[in-house]
C-alpha positions in Angstrom: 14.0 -31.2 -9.9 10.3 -30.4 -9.0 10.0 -31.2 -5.0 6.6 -31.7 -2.7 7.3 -30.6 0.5 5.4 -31.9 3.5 5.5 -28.8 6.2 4.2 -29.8 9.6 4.2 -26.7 12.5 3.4 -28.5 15.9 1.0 -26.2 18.2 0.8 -23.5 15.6 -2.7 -22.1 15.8 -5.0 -20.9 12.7 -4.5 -17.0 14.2 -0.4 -17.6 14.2 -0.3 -18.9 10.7 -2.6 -16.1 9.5 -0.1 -14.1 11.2 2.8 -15.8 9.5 1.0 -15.0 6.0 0.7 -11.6 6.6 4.5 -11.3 7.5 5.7 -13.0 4.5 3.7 -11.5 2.0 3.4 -15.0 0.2 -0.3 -14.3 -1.3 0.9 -10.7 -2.7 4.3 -11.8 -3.7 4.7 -15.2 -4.5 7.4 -17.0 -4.1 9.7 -17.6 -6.3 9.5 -21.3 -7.6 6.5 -21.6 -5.5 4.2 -24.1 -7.6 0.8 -25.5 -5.5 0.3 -25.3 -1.5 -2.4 -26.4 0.7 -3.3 -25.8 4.3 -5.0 -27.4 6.8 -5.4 -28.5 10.8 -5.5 -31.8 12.8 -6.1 -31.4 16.3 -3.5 -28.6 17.1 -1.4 -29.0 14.3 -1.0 -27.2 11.0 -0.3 -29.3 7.9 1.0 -28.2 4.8 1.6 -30.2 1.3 3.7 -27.6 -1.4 5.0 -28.1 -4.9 8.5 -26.6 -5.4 10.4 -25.8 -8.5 13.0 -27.3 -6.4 14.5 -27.6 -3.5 16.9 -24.8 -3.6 13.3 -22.5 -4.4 11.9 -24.1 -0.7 14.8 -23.1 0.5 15.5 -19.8 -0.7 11.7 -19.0 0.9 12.3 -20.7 3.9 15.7 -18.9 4.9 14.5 -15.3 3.5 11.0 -15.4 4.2 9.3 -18.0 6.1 11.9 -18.3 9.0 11.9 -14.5 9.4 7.9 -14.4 9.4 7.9 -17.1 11.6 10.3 -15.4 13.9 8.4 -12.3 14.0 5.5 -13.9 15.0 7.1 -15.4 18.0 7.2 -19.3 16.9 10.4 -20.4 17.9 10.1 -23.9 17.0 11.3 -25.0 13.1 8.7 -26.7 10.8 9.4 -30.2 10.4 9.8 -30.9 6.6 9.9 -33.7 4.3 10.4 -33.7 0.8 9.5 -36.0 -1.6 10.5 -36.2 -6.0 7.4 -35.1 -7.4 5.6 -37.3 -10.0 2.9 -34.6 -11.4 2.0 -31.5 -10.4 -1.3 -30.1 -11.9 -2.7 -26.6 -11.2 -5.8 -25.6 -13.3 -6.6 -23.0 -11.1 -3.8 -20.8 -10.6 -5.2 -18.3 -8.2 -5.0 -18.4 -4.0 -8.1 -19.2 -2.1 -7.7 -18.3 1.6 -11.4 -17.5 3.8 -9.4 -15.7 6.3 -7.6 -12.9 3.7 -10.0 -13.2 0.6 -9.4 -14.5 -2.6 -6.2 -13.4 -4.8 -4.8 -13.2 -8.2 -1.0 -14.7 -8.4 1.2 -12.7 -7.9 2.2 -10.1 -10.8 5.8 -10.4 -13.1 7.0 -7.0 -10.8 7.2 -9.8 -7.6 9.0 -12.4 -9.3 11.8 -9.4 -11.0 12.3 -7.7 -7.6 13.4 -10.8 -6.2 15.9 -11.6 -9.1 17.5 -8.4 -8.3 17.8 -9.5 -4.9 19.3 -12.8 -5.9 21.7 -10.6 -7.9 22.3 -8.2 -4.9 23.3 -11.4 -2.9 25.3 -12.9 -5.8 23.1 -15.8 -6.3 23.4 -16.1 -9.8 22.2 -19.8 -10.0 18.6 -18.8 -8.3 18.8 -15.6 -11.2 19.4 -18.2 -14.2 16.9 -20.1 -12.4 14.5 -17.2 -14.0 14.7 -17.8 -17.1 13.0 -19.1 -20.2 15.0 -22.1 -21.7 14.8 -19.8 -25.0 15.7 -16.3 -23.0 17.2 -14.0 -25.2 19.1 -10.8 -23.7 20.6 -7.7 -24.7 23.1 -5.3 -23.5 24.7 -2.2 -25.6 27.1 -3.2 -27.7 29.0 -0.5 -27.9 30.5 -1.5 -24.2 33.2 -4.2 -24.3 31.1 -7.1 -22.1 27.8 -6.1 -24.7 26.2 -7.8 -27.2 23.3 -10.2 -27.5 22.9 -13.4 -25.3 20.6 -16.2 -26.3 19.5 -19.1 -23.3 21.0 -19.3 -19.7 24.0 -20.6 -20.9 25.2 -17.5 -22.6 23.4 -14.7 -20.1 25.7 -17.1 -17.4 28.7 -16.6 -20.0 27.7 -12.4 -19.9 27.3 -12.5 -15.7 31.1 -14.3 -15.5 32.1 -11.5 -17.7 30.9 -8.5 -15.0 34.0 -9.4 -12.4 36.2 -9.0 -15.2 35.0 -5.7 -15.7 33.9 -4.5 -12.2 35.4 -4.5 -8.8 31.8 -3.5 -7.3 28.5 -3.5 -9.0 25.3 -2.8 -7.6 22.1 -2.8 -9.5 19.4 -1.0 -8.0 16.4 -0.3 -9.3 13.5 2.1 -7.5 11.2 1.9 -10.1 9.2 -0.9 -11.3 6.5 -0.3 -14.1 4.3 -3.2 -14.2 2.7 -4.1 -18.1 1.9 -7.1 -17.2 4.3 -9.8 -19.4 6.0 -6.6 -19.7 7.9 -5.2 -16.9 10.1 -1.9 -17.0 12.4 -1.2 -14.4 14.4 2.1 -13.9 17.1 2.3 -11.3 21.1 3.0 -11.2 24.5 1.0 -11.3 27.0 2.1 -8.9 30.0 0.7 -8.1 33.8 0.7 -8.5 35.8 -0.2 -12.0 38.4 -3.0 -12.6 40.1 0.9 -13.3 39.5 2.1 -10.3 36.9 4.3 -11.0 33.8 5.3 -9.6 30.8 5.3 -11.1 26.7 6.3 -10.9 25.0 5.6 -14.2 21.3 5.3 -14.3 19.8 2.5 -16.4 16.3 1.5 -18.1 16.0 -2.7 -18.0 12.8 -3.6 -20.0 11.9 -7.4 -18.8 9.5 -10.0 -21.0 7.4 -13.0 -19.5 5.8 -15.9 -20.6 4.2 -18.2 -17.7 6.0 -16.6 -15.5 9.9 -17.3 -17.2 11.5 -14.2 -18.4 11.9 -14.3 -22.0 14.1 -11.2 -22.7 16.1 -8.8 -21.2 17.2 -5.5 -22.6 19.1 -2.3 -20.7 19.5 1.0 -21.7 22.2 3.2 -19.9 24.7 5.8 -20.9 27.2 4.0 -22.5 29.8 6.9 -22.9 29.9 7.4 -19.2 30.2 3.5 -18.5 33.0 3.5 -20.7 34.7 6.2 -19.9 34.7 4.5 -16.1 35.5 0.9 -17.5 38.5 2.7 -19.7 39.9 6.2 -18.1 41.6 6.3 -21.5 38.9 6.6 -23.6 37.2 9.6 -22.2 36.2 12.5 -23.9 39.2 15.1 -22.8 38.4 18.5 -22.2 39.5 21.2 -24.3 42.0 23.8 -22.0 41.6 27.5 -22.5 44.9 28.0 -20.5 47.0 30.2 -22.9 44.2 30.7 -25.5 43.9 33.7 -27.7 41.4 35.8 -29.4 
């Protein structure tokens, strides 16, 4: 449900919250759910008024972001927040508009993919569905067992569920991004450790599609052979001997 948050920081001065800003990063990357926020000063105090996807986004920004900005800043005292069901919220301008660090373009699709791969790194697969287009459609090679194609966040949950069936570990992790705007290309590596028991390091290509800012489709690209072969020992190429052979 979409929130508006009411953020008041007692004896926190125009300088500090600047300072806060730059620590958190939230006009280059912003945050994830993030919707509408204002700022503004009476007497000592700094006021904010924000529009939330929901209150799990706020949150998610306050515990990974904010808090740690604030912290390295040296304000040790917590915002005082209320929240409130939103009615309408209504943003013709979608751009920020700050005096003190110039004016700036939302943040790109790259921003809003890194930090689904941290939600997945964390196992926060509800903030990752969260991501996603009501019509998302998503692909992975059919060829391996868990494959096939996906269509809404029902069925790329369905696929998810399916990866602790298949994997004791998994990490993705991408080094790469290659930013096309409402396309975004990412090129990294699973690692990890079989429901066999075997270790693997297979690099992968993830090609990511947008539409006001939702991703609309997913496809990867990897070496399926390999991923098999760690999924299965079984069905692994063997290797022909030459003990014994003759000419």
């Amino acid at each position: 449900m979409t929130v508006i948050t009411e953020v008041l920081l007692r004896g926190v001065s125009p300088a500090e919250y600047d300072a806060v800003r730059e620590q958190a990063r939230w006009l280059e990357e912003a945050p994830v759910g993030g919707l509408a926020h204002l700022t503004w000063w009476e007497g000592d105090d700094c006021h904010n008024v924000d529009a939330w996807e929901s209150e799990d986004a706020f949150g998610a920004f306050g515990e990974q972001r904010l808090g740690p900005a604030m912290a390295a800043v040296g304000l040790a005292d917590p915002p005082q927040v209320t929240m409130h069901p939103a009615h309408e919220v209504y943003a013709p301008r979608a751009r920020a508009i700050a005096p003190t660090a110039g004016t700036a373009a939302p943040a790109d699709n790259v921003a809003l993919i890194r930090h689904g791969y941290e939600m997945f790194a964390a196992r926060d697969i509800p903030g990752v569905l969260e991501l996603f287009d009501r019509a998302i459609t998503w692909y992975s090679p059919d060829t391996v067992r868990y494959g096939g194609r996906y269509e809404g966040p029902q069925e790329v949950g369905s696929f998810f569920a399916t990866l602790g069936e298949n994997y004791s570990e998994l990490r993705v992790e991408p080094d790469t991004f290659i930013d096309g705007g409402a396309t975004v290309v990412a090129c990294g590596r699973h690692r990890g450790t079989s429901r066999a028991g075997v270790d693997f390091e297979v690099p992968f290509v993830h090609v990511w599609t947008f539409r006001d800012g939702k991703v609309t489709s997913f496809t990867e690209y990897f070496d399926t052979a390999r991923m098999n072969a760690a999924l299965d020992p079984a069905t692994a190429p063997e290797r022909r001997s030459t003990v014994g052979a003759t000419s």
